[in-house]
C-alpha positions as CSV (number, residue, x, y, z in Angstrom):
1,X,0.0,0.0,0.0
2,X,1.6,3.6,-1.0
3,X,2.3,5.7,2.0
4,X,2.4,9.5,1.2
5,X,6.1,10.8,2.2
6,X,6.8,14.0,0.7
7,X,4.2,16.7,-0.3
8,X,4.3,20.4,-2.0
9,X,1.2,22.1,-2.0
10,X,1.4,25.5,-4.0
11,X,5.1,26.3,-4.2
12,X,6.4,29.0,-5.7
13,X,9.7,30.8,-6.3
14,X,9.9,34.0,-8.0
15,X,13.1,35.7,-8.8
16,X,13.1,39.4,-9.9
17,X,9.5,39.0,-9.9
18,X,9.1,36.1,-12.2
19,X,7.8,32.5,-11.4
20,X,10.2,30.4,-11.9
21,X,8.0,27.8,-10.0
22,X,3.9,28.5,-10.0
23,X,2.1,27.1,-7.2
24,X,3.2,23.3,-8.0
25,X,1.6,20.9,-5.8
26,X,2.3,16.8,-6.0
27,X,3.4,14.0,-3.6
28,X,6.0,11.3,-3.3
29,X,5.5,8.1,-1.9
30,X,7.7,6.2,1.0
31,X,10.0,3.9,-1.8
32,X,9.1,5.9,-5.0
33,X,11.5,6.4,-7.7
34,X,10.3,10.0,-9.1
35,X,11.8,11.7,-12.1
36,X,11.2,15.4,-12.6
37,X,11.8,16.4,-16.4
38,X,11.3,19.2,-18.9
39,X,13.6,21.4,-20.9
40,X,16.1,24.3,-19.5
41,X,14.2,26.8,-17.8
42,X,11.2,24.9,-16.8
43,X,11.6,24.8,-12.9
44,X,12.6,21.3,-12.1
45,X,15.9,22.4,-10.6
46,X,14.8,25.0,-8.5
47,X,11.9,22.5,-7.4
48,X,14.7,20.7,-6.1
49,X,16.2,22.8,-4.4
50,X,13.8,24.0,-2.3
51,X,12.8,20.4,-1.3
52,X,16.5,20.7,-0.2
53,X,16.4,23.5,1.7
54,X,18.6,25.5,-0.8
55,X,16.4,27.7,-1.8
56,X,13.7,29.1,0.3
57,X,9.9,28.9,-1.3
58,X,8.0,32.1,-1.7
59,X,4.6,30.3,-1.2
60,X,3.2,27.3,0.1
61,X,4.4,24.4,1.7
62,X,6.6,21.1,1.6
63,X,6.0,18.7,4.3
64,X,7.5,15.7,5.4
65,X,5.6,12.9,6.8
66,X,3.4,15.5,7.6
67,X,5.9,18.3,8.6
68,X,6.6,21.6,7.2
69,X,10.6,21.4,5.9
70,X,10.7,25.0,5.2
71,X,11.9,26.5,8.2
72,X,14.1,23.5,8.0
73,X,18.1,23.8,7.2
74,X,19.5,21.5,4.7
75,X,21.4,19.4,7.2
76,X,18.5,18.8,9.0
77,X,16.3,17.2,6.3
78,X,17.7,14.0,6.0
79,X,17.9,14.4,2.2
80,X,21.7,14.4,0.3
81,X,21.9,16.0,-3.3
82,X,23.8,14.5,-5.9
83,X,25.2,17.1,-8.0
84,X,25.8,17.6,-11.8
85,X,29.4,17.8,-11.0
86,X,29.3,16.0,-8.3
87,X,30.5,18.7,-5.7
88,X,33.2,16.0,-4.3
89,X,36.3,17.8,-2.0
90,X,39.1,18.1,-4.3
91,X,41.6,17.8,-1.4
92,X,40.2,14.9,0.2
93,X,40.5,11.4,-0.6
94,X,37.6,9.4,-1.5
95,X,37.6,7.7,1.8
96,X,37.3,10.6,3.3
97,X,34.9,12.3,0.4
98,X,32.7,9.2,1.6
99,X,33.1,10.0,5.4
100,X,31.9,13.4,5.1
101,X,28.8,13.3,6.3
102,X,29.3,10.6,9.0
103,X,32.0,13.4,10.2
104,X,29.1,15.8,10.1
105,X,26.8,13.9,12.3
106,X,29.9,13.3,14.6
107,X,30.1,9.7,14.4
108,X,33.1,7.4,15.7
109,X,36.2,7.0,13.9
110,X,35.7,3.3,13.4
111,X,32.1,4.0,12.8
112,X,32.9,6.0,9.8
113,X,35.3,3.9,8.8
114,X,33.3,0.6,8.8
115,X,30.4,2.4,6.8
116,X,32.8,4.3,4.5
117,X,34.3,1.0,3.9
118,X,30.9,-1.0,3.4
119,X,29.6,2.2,1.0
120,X,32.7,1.7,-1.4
121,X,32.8,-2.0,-1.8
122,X,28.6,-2.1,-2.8
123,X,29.6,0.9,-5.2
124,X,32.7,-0.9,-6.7
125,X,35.3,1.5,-5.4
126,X,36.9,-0.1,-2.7
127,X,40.0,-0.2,-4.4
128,X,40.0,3.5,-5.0
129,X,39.9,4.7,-1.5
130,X,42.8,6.0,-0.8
131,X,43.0,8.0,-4.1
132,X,42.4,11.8,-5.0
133,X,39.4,13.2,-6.8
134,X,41.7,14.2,-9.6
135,X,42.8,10.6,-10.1
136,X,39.2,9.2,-11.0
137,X,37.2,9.0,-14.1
138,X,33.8,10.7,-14.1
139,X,31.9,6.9,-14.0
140,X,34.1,6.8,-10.2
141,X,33.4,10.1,-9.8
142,X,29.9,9.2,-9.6
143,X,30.0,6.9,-8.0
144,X,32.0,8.3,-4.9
145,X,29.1,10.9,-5.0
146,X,26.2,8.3,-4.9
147,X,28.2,6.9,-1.8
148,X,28.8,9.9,0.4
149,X,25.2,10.5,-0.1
150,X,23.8,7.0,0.5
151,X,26.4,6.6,3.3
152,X,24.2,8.4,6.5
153,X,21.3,5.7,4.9
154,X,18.9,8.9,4.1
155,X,14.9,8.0,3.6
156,X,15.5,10.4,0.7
157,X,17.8,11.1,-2.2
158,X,17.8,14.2,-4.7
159,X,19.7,13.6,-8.2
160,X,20.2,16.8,-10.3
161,X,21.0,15.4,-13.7
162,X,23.8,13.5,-12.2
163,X,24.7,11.1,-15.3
164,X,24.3,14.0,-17.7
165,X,28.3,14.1,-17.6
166,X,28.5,10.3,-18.6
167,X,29.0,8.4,-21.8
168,X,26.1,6.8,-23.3
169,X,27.8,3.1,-22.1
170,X,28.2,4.2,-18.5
171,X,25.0,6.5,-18.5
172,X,23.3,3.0,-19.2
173,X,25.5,1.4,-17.1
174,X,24.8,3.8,-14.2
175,X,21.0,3.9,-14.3
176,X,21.1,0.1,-14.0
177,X,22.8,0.9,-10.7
178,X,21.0,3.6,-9.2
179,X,17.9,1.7,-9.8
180,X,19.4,-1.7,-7.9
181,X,20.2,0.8,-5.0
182,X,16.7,2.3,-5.2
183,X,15.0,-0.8,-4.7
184,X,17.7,-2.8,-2.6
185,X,17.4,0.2,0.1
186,X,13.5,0.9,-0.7
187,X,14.9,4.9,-0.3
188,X,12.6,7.3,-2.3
189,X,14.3,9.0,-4.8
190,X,13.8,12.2,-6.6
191,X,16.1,12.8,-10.2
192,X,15.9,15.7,-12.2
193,X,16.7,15.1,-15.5
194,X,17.0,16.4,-19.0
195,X,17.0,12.8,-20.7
196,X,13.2,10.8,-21.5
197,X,15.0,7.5,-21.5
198,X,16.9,8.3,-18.3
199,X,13.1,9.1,-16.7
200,X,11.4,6.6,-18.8
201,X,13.8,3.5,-17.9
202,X,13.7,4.2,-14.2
203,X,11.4,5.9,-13.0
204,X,7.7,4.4,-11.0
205,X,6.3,8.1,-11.8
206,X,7.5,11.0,-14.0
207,X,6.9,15.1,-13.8
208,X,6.4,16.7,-16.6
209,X,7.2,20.2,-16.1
210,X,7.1,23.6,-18.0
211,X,7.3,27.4,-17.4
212,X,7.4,26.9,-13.6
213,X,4.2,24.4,-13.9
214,X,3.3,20.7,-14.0
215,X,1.9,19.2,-16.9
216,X,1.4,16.0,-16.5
217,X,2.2,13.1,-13.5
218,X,1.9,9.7,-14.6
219,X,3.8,6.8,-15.1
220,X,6.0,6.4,-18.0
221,X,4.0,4.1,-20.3
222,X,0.9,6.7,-19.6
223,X,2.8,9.8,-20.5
224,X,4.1,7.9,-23.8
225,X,1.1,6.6,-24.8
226,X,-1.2,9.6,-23.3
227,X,0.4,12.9,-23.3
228,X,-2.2,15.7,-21.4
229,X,-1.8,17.7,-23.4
230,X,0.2,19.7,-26.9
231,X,3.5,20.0,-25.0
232,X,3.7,16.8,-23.5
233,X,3.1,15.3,-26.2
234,X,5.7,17.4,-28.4
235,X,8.3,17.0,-25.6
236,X,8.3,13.3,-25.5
237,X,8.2,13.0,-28.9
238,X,7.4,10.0,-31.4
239,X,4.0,12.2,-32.2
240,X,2.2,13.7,-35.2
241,X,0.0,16.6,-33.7
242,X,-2.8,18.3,-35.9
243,X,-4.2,21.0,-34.5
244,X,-8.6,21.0,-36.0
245,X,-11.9,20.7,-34.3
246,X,-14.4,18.4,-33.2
247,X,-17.3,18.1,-35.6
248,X,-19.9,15.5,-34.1
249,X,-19.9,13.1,-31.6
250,X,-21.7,9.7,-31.8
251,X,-21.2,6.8,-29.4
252,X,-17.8,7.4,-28.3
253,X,-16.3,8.1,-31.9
254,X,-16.0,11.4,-33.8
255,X,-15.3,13.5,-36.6
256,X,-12.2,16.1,-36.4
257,X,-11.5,18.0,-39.2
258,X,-7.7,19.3,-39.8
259,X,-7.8,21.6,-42.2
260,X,-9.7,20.5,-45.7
261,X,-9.9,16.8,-44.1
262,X,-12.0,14.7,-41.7
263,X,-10.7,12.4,-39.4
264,X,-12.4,9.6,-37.3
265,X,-11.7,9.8,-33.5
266,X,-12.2,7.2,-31.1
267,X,-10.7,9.0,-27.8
268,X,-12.8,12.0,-27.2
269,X,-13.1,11.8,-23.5
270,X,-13.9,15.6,-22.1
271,X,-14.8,17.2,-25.6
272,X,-17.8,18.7,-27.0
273,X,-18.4,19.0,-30.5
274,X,-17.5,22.5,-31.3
275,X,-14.1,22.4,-29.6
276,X,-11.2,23.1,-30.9
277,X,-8.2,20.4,-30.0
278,X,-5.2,18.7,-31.3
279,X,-5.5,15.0,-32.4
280,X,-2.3,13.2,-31.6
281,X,-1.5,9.8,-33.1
282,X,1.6,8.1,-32.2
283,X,4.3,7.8,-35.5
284,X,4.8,4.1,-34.4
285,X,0.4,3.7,-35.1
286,X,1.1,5.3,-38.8
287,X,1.0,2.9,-41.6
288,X,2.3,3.7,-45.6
289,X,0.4,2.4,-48.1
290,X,0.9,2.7,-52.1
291,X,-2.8,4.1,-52.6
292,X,-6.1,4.9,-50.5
293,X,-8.2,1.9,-49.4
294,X,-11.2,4.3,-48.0
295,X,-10.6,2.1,-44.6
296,X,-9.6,4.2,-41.2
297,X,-7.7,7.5,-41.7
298,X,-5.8,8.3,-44.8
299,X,-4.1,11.4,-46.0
300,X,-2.2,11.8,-49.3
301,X,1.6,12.5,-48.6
302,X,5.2,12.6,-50.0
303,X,8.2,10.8,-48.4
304,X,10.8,13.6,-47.5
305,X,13.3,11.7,-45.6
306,X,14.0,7.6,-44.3
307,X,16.0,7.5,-41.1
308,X,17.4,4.6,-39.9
309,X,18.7,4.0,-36.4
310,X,19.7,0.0,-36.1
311,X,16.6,-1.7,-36.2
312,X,14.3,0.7,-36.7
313,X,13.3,3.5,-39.1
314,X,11.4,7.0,-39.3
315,X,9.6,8.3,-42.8
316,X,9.0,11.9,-42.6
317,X,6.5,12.7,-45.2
318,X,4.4,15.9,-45.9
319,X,1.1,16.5,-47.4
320,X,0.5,18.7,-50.4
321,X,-0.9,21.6,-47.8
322,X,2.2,21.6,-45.8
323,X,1.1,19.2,-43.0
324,X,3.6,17.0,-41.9
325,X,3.3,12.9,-40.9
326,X,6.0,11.3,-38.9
327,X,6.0,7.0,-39.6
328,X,8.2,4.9,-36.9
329,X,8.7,1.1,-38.0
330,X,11.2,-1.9,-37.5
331,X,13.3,-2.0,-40.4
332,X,12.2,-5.0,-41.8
333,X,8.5,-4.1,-41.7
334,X,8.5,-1.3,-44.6
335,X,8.6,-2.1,-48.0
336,X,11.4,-1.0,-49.4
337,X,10.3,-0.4,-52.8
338,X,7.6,1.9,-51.5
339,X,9.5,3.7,-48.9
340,X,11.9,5.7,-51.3
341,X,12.4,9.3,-51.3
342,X,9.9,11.5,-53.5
343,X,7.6,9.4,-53.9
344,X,3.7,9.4,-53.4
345,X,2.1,7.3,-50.8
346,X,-0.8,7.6,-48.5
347,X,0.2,7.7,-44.7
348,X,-3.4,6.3,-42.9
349,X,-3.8,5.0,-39.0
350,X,-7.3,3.2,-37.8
351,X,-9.8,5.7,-35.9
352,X,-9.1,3.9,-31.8
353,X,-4.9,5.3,-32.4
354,X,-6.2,8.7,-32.5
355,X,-6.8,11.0,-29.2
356,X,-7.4,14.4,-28.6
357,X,-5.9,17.1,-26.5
358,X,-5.7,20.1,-25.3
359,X,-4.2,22.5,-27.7
């Protein structure tokens, strides 16, 4: 049963008189692993921060277990931050990087060293403890980090985009491990990222975020498969987005015409004929065909561009008005003698892959 641990209700920040975060309210449950995302700008950090104690909130209020943190400092919350750059002590070896906050809370020597000791060997660094900081890669840099945070055993952990310095192989490699660590030590987390697969691959819930607001909370198959609205969907990508407006309604189905054209629309839930909306319909639900087959939706398009990544491939087409179709398949699904540059196809999906939005 999910046990409410953190909550904001109605934080804000404002700095020279601008929100950077507007009244954002959600929770965290005891053992969650939640990741904060949008792009540059959009408040995640600066959320944060203040459930850090970094940065003081203009408005409202973040409890713990119940508690109001904000008077709180941010030695007394119980809740390390992994940096970007990891903040590690340059002078210090990473024994003693490790120790830190066991020094803090005035621990015995043997104490410290026993934990410091047990920290390094789960994290793989064992060997490294008697190095400098300058001596290490930015994969042991990381992990010396995730160590002298995890070392005090908090109930909490904050990650500000702390594999964003990584290569791809030890970004991968590294999500693997704070996700074993996550659920070994049933500690909530809390990772602010940049990166969908970094949030999509490990996280229970993710927050969408965007000019100081929250778009969307859900878990990562529902924001992939049903954004809230035009800028989810955009930001996670993979999407073709008309922007029309609901003609009629009739049992659950309906016509939305883009443009010249009328679509069929099977998820319509929480719009009136009348309004005007964005269909979204995922590129990985749009099929090519060499001519119309007056079955499901079907619009009359050229192929600009084939991209292929390994196994899969993406067909950007455009219509003859300027409207443009995105198509994601495997490889060795397309036909190749179809799927060729300049030529004139028909790009169609079936009426229940279609949903509407907000625009």
């Amino acid at each position: 049963m999910a046990v409410t641990m953190l909550e904001l209700e109605g934080v804000e920040k404002k700095y020279g008189g601008a929100a950077a975060v507007d009244k954002v309210s959600f929770s965290v449950n005891k053992g969650e692993f939640i990741a904060i995302m949008g792009p540059s700008g959009c408040g995640k950090t600066t959320t944060l921060r203040m459930i850090a104690g970094l940065d003081v909130p203009d408005g409202g209020d973040i409890r713990l277990w119940g508690r109001s943190l904000v008077d709180d400092a941010p030695w007394d919350r119980d809740a390390p931050l992994v940096w970007q750059n990891y903040a590690l002590f340059p002078f210090m070896s990473v024994q003693k990087n490790v120790e830190f906050g066991l020094v803090q809370r005035k621990r015995p020597k043997a104490e410290r060293r026993k934990k410091s000791q047990e920290w390094m060997e789960r994290l793989g660094i064992g060997a490294l403890a008697n190095r400098g900081v300058a001596q290490l890669s930015g994969g042991q840099r990381q992990r010396v980090a995730l160590a002298r945070a995890l070392v005090t055993e908090p109930e909490m952990l904050l990650l500000d985009e702390p594999l964003s310095a990584l290569d791809q192989h030890l970004r991968v490699q590294m999500q693997g491990e704070l996700l074993r660590l996550q659920r070994e030590l049933n500690t909530t987390f809390i990772h602010v990222t940049h990166s969908q697969s970094e949030s999509f691959a490990m996280a229970d819930r993710v927050i969408v975020m965007n000019g100081g607001t929250v778009q969307q909370i859900d878990a990562p198959k529902v924001i992939h498969q049903r954004p809230a609205n035009r800028f989810v969907a955009e930001f996670v990508g993979g999407k073709n987005i008309f922007n029309g407006r609901l003609q009629a309604l009739n049992a659950g189905t309906a016509l939305f015409r883009v443009g010249e054209r009328e679509f069929t629309v099977c998820g319509v839930d929480g719009f009136d004929a009348g309004d005007d909306a964005c269909l979204v319909v995922g590129a990985n639900h749009v099929g090519i065909q060499a001519a119309p087959r007056g079955q499901g939706n079907e619009m009359d398009v050229e192929i600009e561009t084939v991209e292929t990544s390994g196994s899969s491939a993406i067909v950007h087409m455009r219509a003859a008005d300027g409207t443009e179709v995105i198509a994601e398949s495997a490889v060795g699904h397309l036909d190749d003698a179809l799927v060729q540059v300049g030529a004139r196809v028909v790009a169609c999906w079936e009426p229940d892959d279609g949903f509407l939005v907000p625009r």
